[in-house]
VEXDREN-2710 file (C-alpha; in Angstrom, 1 decimal):
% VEXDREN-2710
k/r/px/py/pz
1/UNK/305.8/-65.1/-92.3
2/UNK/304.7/-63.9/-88.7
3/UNK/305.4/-66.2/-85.8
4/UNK/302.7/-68.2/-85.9
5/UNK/302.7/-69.7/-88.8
6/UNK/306.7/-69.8/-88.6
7/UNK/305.7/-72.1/-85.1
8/UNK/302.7/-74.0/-86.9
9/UNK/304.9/-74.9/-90.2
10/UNK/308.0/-76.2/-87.3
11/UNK/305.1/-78.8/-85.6
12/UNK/304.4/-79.6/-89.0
13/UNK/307.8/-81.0/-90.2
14/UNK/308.2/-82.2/-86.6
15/UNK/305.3/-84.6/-87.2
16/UNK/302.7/-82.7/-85.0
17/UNK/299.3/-84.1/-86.2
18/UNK/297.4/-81.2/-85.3
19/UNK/299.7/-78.7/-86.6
20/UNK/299.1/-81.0/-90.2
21/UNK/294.7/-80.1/-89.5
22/UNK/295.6/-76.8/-88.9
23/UNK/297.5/-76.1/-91.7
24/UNK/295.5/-77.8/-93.8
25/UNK/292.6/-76.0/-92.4
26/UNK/294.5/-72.7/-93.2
27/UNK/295.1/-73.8/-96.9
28/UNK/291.3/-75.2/-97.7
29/UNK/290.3/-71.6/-96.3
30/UNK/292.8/-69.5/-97.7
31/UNK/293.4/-67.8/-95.1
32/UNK/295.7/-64.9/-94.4
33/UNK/299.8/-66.3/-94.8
34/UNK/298.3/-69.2/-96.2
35/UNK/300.7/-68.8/-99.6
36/UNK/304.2/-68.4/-97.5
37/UNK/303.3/-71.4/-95.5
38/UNK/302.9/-73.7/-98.9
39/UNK/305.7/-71.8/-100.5
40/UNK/307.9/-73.1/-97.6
41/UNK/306.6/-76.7/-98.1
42/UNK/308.2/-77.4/-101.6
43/UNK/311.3/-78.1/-99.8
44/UNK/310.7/-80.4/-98.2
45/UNK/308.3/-82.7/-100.5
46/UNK/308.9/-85.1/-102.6
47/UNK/309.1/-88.3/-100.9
48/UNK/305.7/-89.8/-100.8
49/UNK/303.3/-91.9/-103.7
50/UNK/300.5/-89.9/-104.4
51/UNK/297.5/-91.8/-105.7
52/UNK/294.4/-91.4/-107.2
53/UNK/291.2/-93.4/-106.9
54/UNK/288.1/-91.9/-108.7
55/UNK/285.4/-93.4/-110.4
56/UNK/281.3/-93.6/-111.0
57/UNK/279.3/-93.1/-107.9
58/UNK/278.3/-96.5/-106.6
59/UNK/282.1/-98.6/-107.7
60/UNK/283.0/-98.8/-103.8
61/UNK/286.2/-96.0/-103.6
62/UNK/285.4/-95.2/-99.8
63/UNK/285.7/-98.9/-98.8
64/UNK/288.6/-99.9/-101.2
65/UNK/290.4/-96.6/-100.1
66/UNK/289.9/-97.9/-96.7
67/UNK/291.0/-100.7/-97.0
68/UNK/294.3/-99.6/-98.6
69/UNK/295.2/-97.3/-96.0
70/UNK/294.7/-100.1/-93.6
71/UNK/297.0/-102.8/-95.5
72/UNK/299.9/-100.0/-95.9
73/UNK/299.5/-99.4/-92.2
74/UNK/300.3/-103.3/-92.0
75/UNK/303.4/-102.8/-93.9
76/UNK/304.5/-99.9/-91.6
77/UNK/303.6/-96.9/-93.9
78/UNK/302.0/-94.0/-93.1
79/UNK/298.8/-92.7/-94.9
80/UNK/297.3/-89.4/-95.8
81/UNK/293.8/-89.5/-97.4
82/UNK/292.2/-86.9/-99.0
83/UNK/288.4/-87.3/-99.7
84/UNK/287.2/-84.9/-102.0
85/UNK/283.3/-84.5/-101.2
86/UNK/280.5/-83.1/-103.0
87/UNK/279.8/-79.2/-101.4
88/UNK/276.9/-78.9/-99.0
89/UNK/274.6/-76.7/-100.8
90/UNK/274.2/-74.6/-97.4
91/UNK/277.6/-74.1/-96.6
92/UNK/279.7/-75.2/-98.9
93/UNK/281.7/-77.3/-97.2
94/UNK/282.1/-81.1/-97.2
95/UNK/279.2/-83.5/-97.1
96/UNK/281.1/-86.4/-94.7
97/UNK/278.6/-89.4/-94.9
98/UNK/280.7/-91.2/-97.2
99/UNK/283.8/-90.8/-94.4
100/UNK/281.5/-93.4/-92.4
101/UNK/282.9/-96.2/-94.7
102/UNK/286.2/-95.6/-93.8
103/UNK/286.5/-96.6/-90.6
104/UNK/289.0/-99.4/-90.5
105/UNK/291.8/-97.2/-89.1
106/UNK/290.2/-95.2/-86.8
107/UNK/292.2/-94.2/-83.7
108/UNK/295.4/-95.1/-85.7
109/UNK/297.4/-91.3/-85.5
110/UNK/299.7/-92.4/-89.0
111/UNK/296.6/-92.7/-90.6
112/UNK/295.4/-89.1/-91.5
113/UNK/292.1/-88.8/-92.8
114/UNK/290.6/-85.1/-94.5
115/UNK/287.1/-84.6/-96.0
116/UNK/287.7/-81.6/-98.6
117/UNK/284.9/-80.0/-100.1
118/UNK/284.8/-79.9/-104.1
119/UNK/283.6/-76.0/-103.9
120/UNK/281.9/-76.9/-107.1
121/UNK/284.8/-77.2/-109.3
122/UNK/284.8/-79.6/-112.1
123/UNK/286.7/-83.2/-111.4
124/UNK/286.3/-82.5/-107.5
125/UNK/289.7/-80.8/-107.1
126/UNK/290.5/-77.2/-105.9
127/UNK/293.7/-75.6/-105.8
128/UNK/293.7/-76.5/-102.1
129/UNK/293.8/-80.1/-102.8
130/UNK/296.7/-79.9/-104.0
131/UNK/298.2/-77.7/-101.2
132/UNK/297.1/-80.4/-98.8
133/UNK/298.9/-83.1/-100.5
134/UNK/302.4/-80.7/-100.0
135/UNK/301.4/-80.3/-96.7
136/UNK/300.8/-84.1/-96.1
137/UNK/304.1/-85.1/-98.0
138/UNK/306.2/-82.4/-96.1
139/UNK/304.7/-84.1/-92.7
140/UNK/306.3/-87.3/-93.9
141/UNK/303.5/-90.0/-95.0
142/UNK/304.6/-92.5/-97.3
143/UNK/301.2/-92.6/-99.1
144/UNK/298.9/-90.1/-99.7
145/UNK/295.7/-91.3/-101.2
146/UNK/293.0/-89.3/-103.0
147/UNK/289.6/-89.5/-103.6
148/UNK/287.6/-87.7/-105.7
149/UNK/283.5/-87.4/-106.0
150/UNK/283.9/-89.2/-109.7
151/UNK/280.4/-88.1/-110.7
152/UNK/280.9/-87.1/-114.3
153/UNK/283.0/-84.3/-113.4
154/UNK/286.2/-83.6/-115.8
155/UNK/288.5/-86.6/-113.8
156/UNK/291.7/-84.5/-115.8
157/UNK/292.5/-82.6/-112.7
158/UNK/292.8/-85.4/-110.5
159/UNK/296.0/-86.6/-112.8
160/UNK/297.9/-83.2/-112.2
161/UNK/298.2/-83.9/-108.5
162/UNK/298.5/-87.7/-108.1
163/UNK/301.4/-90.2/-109.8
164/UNK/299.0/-93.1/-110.4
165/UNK/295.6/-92.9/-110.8
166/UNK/293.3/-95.6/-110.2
167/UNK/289.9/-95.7/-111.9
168/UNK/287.3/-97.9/-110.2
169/UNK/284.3/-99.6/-112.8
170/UNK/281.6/-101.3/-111.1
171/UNK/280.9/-104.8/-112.5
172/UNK/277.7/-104.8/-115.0
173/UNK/278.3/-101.4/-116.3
174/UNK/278.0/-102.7/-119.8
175/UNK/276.9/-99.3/-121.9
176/UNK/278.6/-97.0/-119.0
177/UNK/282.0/-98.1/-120.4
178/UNK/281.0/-97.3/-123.8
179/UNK/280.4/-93.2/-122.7
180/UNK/283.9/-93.7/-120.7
181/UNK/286.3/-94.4/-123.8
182/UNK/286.6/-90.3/-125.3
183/UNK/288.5/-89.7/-121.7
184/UNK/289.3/-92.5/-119.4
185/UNK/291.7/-94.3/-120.9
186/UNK/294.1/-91.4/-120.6
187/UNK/293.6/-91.0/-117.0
188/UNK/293.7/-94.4/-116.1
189/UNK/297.0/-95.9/-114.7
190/UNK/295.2/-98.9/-113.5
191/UNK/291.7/-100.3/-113.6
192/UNK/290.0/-101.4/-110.9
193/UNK/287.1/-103.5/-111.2
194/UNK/285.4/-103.4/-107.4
195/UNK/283.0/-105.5/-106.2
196/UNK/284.2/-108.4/-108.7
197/UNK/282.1/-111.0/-106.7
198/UNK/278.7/-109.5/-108.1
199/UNK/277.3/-110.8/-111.3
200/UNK/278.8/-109.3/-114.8
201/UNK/282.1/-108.6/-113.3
202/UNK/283.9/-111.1/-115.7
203/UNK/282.2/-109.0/-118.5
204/UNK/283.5/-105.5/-117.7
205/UNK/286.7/-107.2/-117.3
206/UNK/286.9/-108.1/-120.9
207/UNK/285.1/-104.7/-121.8
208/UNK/287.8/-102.8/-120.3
209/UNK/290.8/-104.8/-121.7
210/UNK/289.5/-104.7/-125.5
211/UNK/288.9/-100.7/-124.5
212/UNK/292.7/-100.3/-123.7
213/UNK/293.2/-102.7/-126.6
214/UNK/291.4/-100.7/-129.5
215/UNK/292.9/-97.3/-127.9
216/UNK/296.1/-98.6/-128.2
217/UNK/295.5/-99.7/-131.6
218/UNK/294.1/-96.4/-132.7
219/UNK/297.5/-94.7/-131.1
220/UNK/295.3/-93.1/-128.1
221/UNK/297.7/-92.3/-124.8
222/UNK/296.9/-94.9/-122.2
223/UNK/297.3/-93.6/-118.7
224/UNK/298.1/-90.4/-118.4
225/UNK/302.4/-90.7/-118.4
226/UNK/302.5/-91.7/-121.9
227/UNK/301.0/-94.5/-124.8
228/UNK/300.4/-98.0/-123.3
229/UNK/301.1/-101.1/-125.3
230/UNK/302.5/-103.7/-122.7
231/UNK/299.9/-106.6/-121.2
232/UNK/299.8/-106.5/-117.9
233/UNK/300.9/-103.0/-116.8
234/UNK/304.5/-104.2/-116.4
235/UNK/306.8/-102.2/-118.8
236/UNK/308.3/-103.2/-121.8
237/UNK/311.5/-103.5/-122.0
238/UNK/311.5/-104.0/-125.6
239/UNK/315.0/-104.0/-127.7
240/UNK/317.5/-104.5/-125.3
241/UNK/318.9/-101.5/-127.2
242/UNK/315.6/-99.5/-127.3
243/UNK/316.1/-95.8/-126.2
244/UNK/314.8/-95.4/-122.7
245/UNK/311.8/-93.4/-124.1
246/UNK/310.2/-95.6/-126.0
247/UNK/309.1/-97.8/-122.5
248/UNK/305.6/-97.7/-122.6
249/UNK/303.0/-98.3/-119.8
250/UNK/299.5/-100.3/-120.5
251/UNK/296.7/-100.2/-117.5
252/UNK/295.9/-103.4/-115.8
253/UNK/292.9/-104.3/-114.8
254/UNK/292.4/-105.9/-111.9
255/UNK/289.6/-107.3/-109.9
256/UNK/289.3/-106.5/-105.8
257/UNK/286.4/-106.8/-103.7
258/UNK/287.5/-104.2/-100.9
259/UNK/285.1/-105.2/-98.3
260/UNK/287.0/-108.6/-98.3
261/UNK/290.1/-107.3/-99.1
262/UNK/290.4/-109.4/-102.4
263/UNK/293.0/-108.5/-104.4
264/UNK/294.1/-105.7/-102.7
265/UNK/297.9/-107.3/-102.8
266/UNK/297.6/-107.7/-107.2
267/UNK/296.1/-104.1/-106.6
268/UNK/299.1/-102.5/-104.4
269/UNK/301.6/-104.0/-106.6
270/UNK/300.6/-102.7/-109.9
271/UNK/300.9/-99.0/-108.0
272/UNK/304.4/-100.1/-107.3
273/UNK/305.2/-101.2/-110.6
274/UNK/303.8/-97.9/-112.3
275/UNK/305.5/-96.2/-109.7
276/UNK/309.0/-98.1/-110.9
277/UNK/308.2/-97.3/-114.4
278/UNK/307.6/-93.5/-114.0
279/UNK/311.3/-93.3/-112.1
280/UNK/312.7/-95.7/-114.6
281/UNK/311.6/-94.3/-117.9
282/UNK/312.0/-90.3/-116.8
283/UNK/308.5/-90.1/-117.0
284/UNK/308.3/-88.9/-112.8
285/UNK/310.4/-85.9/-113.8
286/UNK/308.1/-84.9/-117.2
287/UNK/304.6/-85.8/-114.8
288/UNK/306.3/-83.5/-112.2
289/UNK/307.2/-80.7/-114.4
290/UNK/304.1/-80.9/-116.5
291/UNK/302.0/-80.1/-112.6
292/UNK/304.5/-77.3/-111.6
293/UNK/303.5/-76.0/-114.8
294/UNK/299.7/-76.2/-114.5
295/UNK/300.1/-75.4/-111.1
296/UNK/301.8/-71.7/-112.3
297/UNK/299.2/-71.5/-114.5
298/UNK/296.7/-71.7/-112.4
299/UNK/297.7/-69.2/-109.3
300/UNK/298.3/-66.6/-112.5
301/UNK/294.7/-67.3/-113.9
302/UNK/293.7/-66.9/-110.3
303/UNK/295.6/-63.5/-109.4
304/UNK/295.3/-62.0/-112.9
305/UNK/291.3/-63.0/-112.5
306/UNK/291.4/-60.9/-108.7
307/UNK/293.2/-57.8/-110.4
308/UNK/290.7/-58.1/-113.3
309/UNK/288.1/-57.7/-111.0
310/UNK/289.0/-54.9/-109.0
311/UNK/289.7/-52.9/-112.5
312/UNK/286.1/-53.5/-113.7
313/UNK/284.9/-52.5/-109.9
314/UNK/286.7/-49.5/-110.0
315/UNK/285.0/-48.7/-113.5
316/UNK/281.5/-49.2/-111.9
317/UNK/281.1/-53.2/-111.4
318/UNK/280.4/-55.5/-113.9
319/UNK/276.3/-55.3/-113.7
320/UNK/276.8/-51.6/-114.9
321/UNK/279.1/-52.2/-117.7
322/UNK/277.0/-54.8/-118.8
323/UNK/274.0/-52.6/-118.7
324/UNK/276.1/-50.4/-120.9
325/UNK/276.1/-53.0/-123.1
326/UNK/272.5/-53.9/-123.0
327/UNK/271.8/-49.8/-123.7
328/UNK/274.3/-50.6/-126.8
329/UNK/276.6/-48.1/-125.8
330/UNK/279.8/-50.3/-125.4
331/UNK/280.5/-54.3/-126.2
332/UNK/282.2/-56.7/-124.1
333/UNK/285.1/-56.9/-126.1
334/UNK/285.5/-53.4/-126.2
335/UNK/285.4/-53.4/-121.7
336/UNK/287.7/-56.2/-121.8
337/UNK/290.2/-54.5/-124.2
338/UNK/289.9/-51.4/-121.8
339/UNK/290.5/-53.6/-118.3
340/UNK/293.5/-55.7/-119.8
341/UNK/295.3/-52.4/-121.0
342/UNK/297.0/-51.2/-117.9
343/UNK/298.1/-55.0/-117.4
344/UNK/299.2/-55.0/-121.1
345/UNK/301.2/-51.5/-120.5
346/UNK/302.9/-52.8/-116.8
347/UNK/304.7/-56.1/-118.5
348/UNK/305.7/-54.1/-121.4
349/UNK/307.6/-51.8/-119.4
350/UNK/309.0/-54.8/-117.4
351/UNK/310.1/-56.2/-120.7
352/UNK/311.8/-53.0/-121.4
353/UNK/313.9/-52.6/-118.6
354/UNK/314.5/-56.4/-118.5
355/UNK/316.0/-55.6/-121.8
356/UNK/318.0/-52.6/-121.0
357/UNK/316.0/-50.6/-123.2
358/UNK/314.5/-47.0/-121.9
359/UNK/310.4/-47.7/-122.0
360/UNK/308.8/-45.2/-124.4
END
């Protein structure tokens, strides 16, 4: 790590603001050093609640997400939000008109605020989203909040990088909860039905409890830590001698209207009671383990995909080999075969002489 980044990660942990932009900044643009500066973050995270809010364009996430950041600041937290926009189609970069519904806490420093663009990947979240959130928790906030674009996109990646997710349903959405059953209910921590003054709200309520009802009948996870069956989304405790494991989680769902601030306190407690459960039942450690995991899997998808690439440029670029193909002189399984075999032929060697054994 040169000295610059060595200086920018120290104003980091010292709680420098604009050290936390510009690393962030560095991360969303992978730029040069950008890996050793989130390699060196892992130490020190750890300490804050990461949540999720996503949900169908329209349920009010900006405003309730506001709102949150501004009743934690009330109870002396600190607050990171990520807002995961929708990319320009120009640039690529964030589309900020949403940000202008989160205003409550401007000016207020322990209230940090970032606009990330989705870069078109599906459920809103890049690599660098989760980056940011080290970077965030490293800095020190308590809560780090993230909000994704929730427009139909595969909501799955949002649960590898936050503890408790929060999925908001608009009142009325009668059908649209039908569509949501095949996925939701595993992502779902707590539901959040915004805007609960509006007409139909009592109606999705009911929708959504029978949904969690008939998907724990039918054995179908609930939230994404493990299968629900408790009313309420407080634990069960169960058999006073019941093994540990067998606590189960069951979303609540809870009415707010954000602009209002209704409900927001029923809201904030069910994080903190999901939040108990994970660290109670051993379910943190697993959810922690299981993201390590995917996150592995990822960067090796990524690099492996970058070494790929400059095989087949070496061999002519893809557009040529796949001429080849058209011209029915070669297949693509045949080129894939072909750019995977040196990769194939450098880990068998390392598994040799990780073995002791003389390569052949």
């Amino acid at each position: 790590m040169n000295a610059d980044d060595q200086a920018l990660l120290e104003d980091l942990l010292e709680g420098k603001h604009r050290a936390l932009a510009r690393l962030i900044s560095k991360i969303e643009n992978r730029a040069p050093g950008y890996r050793d500066l989130v390699s060196e973050l892992y130490s020190h995270t750890g300490s804050a609640d990461v949540i999720g809010v996503t949900g169908s364009p329209g349920a009010g996430k900006s405003t309730l997400v506001d709102k949150l950041a501004e009743a934690y600041r009330e109870r002396g937290e600190t607050v990171g939000v990520i807002a995961i926009d929708p990319s320009s189609p120009f640039t690529g970069g964030a589309v900020l008109g949403d940000r202008i519904r989160m205003a409550s806490t401007i000016g207020d420093m322990d209230v940090f605020v970032r606009s990330m663009s989705a870069r078109g990947q599906l459920g809103g979240l890049s690599t660098a989203t989760a980056d940011a959130v080290k970077a965030m928790d490293a800095f020190g906030k308590d809560r780090i909040i993230i909000e994704t674009v929730g427009a139909g996109q595969n909501e799955i990646d949002i649960v590898r990088t936050a503890d408790t997710v929060a999925v908001l349903v608009p009142p009325g959405s009668g059908d649209a909860i039908q569509t949501l059953k095949a996925g939701i209910l595993e992502i779902a921590d707590v539901f959040v039905v915004n805007k609960a003054d509006r007409p139909g709200s009592e109606r999705t309520v009911q929708e959504l409890k029978e949904m969690i009802d008939l998907g724990e009948g039918m054995g179908v996870d609930a939230g994404h830590h493990g299968p629900g069956g408790v009313e309420g989304g407080v634990f069960d405790d169960g058999d006073a001698d019941a093994d540990e494991d067998e606590k189960t989680w069951s979303p609540p769902v809870i009415e707010t209207v954000a602009t209002e601030r209704k409900g927001l306190e029923t809201l904030m407690g069910a994080f903190s009671e999901h939040t108990t459960h994970l660290e109670e039942s051993g379910q943190l450690a697993e959810h922690t383990r299981t993201r390590y995991a995917e996150e592995i899997r990822t960067l090796l998808r990524g690099d492996v995909h970058s070494l790929l690439e400059a095989e087949l440029e070496a061999a002519g670029g893809v557009d040529e080999l796949a001429e080849a193909v058209r011209r029915g002189e070669t297949d693509p399984y045949t080129i894939a075969g072909d750019a995977l075999g040196p990769v194939e032929t450098c880990l068998s060697e390392l598994d040799h002489e990780r073995l002791g054994s003389p390569s052949e």
